[in-house]
MIVEX-628585 format. One line per field, with one value per residue (C-alpha): residue in three letters; x, y, z. Coordinates in nm, 3 decimals, m for minus. Example, Ala and Ser with C-alpha at 12.3 -4.5 7.8 and 13.67 -1.06 7.14 Angstrom:
BEGIN
res c(ala	ser)
c1 c(1.230	1.367)
c2 c(m0.450	m0.106)
c3 c(0.780	0.714)
***
This chain:
BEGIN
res c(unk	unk	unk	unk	unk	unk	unk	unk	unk	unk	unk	unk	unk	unk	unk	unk	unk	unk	unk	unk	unk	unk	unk	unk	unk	unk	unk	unk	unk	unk	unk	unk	unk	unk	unk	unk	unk	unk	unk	unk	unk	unk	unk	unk	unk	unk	unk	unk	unk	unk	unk	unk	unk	unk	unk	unk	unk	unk	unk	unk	unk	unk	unk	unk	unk	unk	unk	unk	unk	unk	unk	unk	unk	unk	unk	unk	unk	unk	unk	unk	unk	unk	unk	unk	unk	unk	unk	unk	unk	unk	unk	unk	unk	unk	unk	unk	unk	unk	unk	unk	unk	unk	unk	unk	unk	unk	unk	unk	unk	unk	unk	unk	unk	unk	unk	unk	unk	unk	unk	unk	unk	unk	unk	unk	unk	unk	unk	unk	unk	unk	unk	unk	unk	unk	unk	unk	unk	unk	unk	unk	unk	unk	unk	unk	unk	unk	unk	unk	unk	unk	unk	unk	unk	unk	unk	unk	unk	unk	unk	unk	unk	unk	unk	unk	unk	unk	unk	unk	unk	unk	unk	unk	unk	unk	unk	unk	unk	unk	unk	unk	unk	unk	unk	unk	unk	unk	unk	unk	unk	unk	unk	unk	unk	unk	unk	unk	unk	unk	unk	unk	unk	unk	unk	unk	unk	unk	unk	unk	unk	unk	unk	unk	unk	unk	unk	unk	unk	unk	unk	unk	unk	unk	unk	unk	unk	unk	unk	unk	unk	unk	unk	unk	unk	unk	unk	unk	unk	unk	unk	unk	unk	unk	unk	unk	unk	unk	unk	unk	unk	unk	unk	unk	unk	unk	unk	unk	unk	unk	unk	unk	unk	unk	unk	unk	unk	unk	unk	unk	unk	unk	unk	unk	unk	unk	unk	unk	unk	unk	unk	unk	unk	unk	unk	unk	unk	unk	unk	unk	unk	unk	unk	unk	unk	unk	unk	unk	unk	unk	unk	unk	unk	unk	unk	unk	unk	unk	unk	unk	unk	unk	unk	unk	unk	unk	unk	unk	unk	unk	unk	unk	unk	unk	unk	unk	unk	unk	unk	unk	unk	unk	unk	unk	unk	unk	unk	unk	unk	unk	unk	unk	unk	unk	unk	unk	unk	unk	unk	unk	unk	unk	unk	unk	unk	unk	unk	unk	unk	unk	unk	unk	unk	unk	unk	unk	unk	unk	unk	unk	unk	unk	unk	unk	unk	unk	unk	unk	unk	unk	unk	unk	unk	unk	unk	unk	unk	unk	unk	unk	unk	unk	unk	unk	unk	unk	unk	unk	unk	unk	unk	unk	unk	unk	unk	unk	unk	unk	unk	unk	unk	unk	unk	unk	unk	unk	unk	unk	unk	unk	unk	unk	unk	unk	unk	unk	unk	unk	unk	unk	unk	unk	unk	unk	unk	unk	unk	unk	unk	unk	unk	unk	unk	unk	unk	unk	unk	unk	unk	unk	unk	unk	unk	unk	unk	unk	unk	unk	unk	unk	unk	unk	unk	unk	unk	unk	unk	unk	unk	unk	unk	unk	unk	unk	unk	unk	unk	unk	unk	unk	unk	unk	unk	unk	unk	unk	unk	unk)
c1 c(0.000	0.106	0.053	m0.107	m0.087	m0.431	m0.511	m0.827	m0.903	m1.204	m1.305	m1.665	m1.914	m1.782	m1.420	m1.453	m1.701	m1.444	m1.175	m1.369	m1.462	m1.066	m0.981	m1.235	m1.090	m0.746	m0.589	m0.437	m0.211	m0.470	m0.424	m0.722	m0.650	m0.889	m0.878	m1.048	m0.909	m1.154	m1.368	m1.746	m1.707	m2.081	m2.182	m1.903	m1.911	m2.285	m2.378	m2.650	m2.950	m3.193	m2.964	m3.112	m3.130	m3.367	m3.374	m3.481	m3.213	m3.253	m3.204	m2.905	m2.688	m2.414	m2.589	m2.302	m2.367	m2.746	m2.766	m3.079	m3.031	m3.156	m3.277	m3.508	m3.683	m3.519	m3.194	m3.033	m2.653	m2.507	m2.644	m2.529	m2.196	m2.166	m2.296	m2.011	m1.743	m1.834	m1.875	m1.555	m1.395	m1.550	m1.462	m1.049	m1.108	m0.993	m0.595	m0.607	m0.683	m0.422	m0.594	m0.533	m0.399	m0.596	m0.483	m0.437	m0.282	m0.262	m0.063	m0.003	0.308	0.281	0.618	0.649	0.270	0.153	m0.012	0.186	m0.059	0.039	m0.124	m0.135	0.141	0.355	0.374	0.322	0.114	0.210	m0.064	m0.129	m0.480	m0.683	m1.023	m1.157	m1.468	m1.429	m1.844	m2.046	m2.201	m1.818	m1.759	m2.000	m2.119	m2.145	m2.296	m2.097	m2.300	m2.202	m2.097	m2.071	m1.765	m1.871	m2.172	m2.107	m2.245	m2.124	m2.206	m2.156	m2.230	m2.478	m2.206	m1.983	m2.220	m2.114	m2.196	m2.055	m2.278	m2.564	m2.895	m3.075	m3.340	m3.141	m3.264	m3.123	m3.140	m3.129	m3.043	m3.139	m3.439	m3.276	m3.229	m3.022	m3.272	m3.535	m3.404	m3.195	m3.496	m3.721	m3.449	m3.398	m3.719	m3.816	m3.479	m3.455	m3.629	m3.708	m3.612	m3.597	m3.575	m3.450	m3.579	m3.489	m3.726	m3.956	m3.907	m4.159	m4.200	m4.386	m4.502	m4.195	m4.288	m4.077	m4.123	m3.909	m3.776	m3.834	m3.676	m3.945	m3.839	m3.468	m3.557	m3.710	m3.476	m3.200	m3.412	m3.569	m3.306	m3.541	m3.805	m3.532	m3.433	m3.814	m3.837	m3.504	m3.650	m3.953	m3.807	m3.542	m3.889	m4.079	m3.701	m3.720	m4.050	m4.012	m3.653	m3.826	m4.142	m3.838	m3.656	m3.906	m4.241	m4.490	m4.864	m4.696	m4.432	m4.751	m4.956	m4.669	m4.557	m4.908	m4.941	m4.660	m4.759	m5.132	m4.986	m4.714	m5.038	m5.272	m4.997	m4.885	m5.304	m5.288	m5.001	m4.999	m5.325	m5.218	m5.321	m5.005	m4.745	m4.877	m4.880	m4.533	m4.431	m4.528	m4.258	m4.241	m4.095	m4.193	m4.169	m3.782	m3.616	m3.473	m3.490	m3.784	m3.785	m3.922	m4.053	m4.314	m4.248	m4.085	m4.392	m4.552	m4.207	m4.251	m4.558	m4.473	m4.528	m4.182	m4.065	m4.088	m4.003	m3.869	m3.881	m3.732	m3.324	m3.059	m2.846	m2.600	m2.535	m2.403	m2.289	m2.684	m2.844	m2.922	m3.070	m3.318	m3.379	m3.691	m3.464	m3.564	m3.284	m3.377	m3.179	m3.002	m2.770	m2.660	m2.668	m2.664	m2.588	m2.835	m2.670	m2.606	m2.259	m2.045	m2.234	m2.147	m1.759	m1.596	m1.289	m1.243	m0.976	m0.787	m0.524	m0.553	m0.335	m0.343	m0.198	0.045	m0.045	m0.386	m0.582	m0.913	m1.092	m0.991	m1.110	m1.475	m1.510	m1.789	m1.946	m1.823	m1.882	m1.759	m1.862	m2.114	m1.999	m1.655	m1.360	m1.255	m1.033	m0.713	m0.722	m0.579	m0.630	m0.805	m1.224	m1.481	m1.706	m2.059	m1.915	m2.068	m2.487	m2.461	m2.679	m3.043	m3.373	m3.497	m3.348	m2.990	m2.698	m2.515	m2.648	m2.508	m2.185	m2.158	m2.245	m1.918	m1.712	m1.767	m1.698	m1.354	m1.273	m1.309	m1.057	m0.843	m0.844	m0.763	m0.470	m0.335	m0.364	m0.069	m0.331	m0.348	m0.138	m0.350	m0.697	m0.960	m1.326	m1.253	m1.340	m1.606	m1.797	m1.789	m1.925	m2.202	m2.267	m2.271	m2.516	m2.776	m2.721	m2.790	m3.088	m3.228	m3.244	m3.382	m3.719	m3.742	m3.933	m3.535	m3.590	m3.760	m3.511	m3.229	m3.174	m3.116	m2.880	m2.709	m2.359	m2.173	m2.495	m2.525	m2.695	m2.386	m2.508	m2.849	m2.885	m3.171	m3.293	m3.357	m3.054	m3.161	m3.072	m2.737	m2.638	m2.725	m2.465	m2.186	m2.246	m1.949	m1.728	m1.785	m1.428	m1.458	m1.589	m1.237	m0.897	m0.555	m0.348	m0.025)
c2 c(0.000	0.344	0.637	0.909	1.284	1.506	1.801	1.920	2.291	2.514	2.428	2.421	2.163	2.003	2.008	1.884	1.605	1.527	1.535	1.278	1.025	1.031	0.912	0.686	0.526	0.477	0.823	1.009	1.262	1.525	1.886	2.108	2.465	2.746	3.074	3.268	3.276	3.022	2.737	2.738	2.823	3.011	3.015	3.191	3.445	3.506	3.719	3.929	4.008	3.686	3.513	3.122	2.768	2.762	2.363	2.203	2.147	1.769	1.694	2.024	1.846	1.572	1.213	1.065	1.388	1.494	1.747	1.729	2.130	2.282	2.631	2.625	2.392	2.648	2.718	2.983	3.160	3.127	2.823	2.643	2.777	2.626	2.279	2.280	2.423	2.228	1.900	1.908	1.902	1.697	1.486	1.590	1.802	2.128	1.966	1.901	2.260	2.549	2.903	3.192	3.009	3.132	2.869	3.024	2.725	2.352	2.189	1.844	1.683	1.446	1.221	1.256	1.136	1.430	1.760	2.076	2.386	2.728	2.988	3.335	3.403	3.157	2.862	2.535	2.190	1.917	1.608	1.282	1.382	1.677	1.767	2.089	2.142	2.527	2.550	2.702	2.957	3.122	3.410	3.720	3.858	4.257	4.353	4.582	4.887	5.221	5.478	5.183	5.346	5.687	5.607	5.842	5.651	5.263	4.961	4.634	4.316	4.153	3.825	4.070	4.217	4.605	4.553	4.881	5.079	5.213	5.166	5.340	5.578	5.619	5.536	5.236	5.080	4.702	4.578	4.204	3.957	3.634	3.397	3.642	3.974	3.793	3.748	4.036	4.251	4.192	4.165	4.566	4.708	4.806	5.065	5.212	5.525	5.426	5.193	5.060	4.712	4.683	4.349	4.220	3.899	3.832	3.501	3.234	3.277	3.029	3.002	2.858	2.635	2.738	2.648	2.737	2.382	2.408	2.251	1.960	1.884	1.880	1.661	1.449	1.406	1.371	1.063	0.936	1.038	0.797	1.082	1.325	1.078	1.045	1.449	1.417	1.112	1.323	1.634	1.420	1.252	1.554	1.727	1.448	1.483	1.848	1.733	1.461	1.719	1.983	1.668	1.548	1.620	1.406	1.396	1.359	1.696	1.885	1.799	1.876	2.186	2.309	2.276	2.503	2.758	2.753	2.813	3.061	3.261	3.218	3.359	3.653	3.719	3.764	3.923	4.202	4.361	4.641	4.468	4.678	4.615	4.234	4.241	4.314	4.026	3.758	3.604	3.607	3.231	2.891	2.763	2.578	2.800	2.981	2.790	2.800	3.057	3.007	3.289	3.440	3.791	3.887	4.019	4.222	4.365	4.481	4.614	4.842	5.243	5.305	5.045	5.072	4.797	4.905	4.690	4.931	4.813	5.000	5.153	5.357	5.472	5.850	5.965	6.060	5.706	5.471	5.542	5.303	5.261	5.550	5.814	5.834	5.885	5.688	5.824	5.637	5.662	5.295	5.021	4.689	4.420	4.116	3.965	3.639	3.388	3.310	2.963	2.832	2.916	2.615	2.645	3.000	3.188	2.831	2.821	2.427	2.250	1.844	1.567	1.790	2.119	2.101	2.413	2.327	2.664	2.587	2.243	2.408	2.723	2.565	2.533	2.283	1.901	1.616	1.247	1.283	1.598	1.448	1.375	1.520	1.372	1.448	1.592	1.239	1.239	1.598	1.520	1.781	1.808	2.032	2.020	2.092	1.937	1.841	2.164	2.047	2.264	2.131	1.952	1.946	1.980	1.833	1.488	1.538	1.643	1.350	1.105	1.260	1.241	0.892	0.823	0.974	0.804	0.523	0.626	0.698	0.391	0.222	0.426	0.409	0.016	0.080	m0.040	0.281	0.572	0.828	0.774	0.980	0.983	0.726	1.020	0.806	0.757	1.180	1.207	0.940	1.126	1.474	1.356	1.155	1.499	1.744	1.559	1.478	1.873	1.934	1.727	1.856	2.168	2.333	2.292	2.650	2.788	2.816	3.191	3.117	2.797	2.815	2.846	2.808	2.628	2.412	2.335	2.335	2.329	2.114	1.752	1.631	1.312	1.228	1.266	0.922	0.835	1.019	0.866	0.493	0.573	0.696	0.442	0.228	0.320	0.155	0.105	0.060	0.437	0.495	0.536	0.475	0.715	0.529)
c3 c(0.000	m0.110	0.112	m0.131	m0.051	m0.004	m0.122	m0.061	m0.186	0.048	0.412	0.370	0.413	0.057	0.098	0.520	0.432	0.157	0.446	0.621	0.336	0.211	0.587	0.638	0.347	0.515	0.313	0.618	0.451	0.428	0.396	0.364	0.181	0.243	0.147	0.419	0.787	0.927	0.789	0.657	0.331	0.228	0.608	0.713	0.417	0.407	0.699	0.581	0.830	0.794	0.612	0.701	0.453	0.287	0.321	0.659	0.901	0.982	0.621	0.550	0.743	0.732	0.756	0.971	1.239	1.332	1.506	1.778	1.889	1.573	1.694	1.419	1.157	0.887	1.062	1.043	0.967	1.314	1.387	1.040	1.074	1.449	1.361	1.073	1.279	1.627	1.393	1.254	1.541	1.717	1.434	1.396	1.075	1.171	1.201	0.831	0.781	0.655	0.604	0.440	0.125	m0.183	m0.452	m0.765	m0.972	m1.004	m1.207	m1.298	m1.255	m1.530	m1.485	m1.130	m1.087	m0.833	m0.857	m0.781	m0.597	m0.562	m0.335	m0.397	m0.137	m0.420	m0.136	m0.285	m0.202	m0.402	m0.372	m0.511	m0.491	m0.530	m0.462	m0.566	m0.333	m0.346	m0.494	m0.708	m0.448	m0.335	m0.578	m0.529	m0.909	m0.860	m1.269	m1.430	m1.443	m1.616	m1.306	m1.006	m0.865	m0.884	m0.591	m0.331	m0.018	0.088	m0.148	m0.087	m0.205	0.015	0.047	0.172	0.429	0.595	0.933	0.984	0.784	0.990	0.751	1.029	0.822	0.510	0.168	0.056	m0.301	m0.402	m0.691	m0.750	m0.604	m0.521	m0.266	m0.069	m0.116	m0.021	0.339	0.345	0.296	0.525	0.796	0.748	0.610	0.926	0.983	0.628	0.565	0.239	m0.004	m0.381	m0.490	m0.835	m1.033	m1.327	m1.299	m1.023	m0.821	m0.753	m0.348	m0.140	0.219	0.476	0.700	0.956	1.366	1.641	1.808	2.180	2.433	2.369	2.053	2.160	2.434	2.209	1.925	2.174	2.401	2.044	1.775	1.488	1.531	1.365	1.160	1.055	0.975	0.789	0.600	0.470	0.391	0.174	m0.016	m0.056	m0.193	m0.436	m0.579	m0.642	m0.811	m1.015	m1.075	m1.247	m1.393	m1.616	m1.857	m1.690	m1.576	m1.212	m1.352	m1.411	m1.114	m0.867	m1.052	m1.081	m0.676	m0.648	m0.836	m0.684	m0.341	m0.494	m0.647	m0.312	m0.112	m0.344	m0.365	m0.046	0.083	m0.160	m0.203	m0.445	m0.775	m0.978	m0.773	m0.774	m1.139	m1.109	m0.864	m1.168	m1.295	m1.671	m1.652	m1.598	m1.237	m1.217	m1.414	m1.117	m0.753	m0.598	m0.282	0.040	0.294	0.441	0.500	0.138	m0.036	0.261	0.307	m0.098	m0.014	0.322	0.188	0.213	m0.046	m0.431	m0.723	m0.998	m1.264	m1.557	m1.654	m1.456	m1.668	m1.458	m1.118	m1.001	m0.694	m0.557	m0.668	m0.902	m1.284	m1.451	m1.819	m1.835	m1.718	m1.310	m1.081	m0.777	m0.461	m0.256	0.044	0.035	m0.244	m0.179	m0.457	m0.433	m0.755	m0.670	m0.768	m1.059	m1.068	m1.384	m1.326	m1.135	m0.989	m1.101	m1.006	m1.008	m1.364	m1.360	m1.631	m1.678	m1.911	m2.157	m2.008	m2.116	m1.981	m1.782	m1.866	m2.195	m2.217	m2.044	m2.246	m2.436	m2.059	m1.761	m1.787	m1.566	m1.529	m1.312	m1.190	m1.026	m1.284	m1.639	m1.904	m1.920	m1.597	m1.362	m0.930	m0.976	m0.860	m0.820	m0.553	m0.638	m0.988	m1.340	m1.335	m0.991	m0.858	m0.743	m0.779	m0.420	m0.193	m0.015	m0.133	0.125	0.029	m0.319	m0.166	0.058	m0.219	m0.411	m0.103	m0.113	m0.481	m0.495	m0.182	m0.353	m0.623	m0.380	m0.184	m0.523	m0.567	m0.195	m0.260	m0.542	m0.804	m1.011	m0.976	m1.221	m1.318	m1.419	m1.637	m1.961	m2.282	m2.414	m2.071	m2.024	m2.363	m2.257	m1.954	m2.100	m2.361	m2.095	m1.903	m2.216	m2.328	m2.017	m1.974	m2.275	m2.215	m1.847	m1.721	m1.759	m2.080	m2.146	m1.923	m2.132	m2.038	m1.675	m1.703	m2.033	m2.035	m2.377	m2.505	m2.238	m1.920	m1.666	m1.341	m1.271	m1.218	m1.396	m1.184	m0.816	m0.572	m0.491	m0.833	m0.818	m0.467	m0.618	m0.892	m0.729	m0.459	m0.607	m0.874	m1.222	m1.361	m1.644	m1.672	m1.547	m1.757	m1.575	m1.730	m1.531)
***
């Protein structure tokens, strides 16, 4: 048996639940790189007021660690970000962990059979195996609007949150209605003076079913911990039907989707009982082609006097606010960027080069693809976890994550037992994969979403099926989908 080097890249719930499945497969040279100063990857960075998951606890969690002192059914930022920390280590993680390295490079040592990683400081890892687990959700997209730096008052994107800045009755603008906004919105209406809410496309926004856990339920999970594992059960079935519902054109698709959207339109009847400012809250797409939201206090925070949507195109900022398409200056003392992530650009930032210097970004410039989302041609010991078509449009991700974790442990196990020393997705089987993937898309309810998803030409970031059917296939590595290089 060989005794393979580690390289893990980001400290967040992929790249420590990586940590974990590489050890419980006997690989105990681990290192894992982060970038930041402390672990938690987009519960660490996301500290916006109400930021919260917006997928229930007992199932956004790591199966091997439930956690029976969820504050809340939803739980939110603090609370996430102590379960991950506390968890790992509890479980030995954090001594695998080196921060403040921001990898800029990897680069494959072809004769020498190891990966060489620089940081930005120009230290260097050099690693049998790498696993890129650094997410689709970890670099902040801020537009590029005409007159941005000229604003005279603090902006910020909402990922990199000014506590600082005093919001206390100033006029504050928004630009962007995602899954951040919505949180972030109501969780300071109430201390703005006034403020505008920018939208390019309206969401789809259904009632939370949120509770408070009291010290009842805590006792209870903790005395009866198959009663939590019964909630986590049935939040990962009903996840699954509303992935199956997106994933395919059915009777059963049709049904599902059409429940959603009754209770999306019963709650935006509702809570918003001016009829124009409704009419402006319908999205102009079908339901799946952005995720599905979930709160209850987004649309009567739209609708408090104070707060206007503007749904014309922003095309500039100045120094006294922000200017929309018909000519209006809206005024603003603050802006705030609700904007979202790079999602489609894995491992950016990161100049990877593989078998004959071949350039990753290069290889994925006609969009990302990866046997089922882990390992690329041509690119040997290097896995991704959350990689290209591996995103969900319910559900958690963490049980994708974990079902990765597990697959490249495997690989790794075969190459600690001496038995391959570089191995990665066979060409043929990604092309398979990538075609199942494209045309699975293409007859789903993503399929008239091309808009929202399309990068290059191609889907890159949803997985089309049931994360049931994604853990039952990465449950044990097929082989002969596998090339050893050497």
């Amino acid at each position: 048996m060989t005794h393979p080097r580690a390289v893990v890249i980001g400290a967040g719930f992929g790249g420590l639940g990586a940590a974990r499945a590489l050890r419980e497969q006997g690989i105990t040279d681990i290192t894992v790189l982060e970038r930041a100063d402390t672990v938690g990857g987009v519960w660490r960075d996301n500290t916006y007021p109400g930021a919260a998951c917006d997928v229930p606890s007992p199932l956004y969690s790591w199966s091997w660690a439930p956690n029976p002192a969820w504050h809340r059914r939803y739980a939110e930022q603090p609370d996430i970000l102590d379960y991950l920390r506390r968890t790992a280590a509890d479980e030995g993680l954090l001594e695998h962990v080196r921060t403040g390295v921001d990898v800029v490079s990897a680069v494959l040592e072809e004769a020498a059979g190891f990966w060489r990683l620089t940081g930005h400081d120009g230290s260097t890892y050099d690693a049998e195996i790498v696993v890129s687990a650094v997410g689709q959700l970890s670099n902040p997209v801020v537009p590029d609007v005409a007159g941005a730096e000229t604003f005279a008052g603090p902006a910020f994107h909402s990922a990199h949150w000014r506590h600082d800045v005093d919001l206390t009755g100033k006029r504050v603008a928004v630009i962007g209605t995602g899954a951040s906004a919505i949180q972030f919105v109501p969780g300071i209406v109430d201390r703005v003076a006034s403020m505008t809410v920018f939208q390019r496309s309206a969401p789809y926004v259904v009632p939370k079913p949120d509770q408070e856990y009291r010290e009842r339920h805590h006792a209870l999970f903790r005395r009866f911990p198959r009663t939590q594992q019964a909630e986590r059960s049935f939040v990962y079935w009903i996840g699954d039907r509303l992935n199956r519902a997106l994933g395919e054109d059915s009777r059963y698709s049709r049904a599902f989707v059409g429940a959603i959207r009754a209770s999306w339109k019963l709650q935006l009847r509702r809570q918003v009982p001016d009829p124009a400012l409704r009419a402006k809250l319908v999205p102009d797409y079908p339901i799946g082609c952005k995720r599905l939201l979930f709160s209850n206090d987004w649309y009567p925070a739209l609708s408090r006097d104070h707060v206007d949507v503007v749904t014309e195109k922003v095309t500039g900022i100045e120094p006294g606010g922000v200017r929309s398409a018909d000519g209006t200056l809206h005024e603003a003392d603050v802006l705030i960027w609700g904007t979202g992530f790079a999602a489609t650009r894995f491992l950016d930032g990161i100049d990877v080069r593989g078998v004959g210097g071949r350039d990753l970004h290069q290889e994925w410039v006609d969009g990302a693809r990866a046997h089922l989302g882990i390992t690329v041609p041509g690119f040997p010991n290097l896995f991704c976890i959350y990689g290209p078509n591996t995103n969900l449009g319910g559900s958690s991700i963490i049980a994708m994550m974990e079902a990765q974790a597990g697959y490249v442990a495997q690989v790794a196990r075969r190459i600690a037992d001496g038995d391959a020393r570089l191995v990665a997705a066979h060409p043929a089987t990604l092309e398979r994969f990538d075609a199942e993937m494209q045309h699975r898309l293409a007859t789903s309810a993503w399929s008239s979403c091309q808009s929202w998803y399309v990068d290059g030409g191609r889907i890159t970031t949803n997985w089309p099926g049931l994360v049931a059917e994604y853990e039952r296939r990465t449950a044990e590595v097929d082989w002969d989908d596998l090339q050893v290089i050497s």
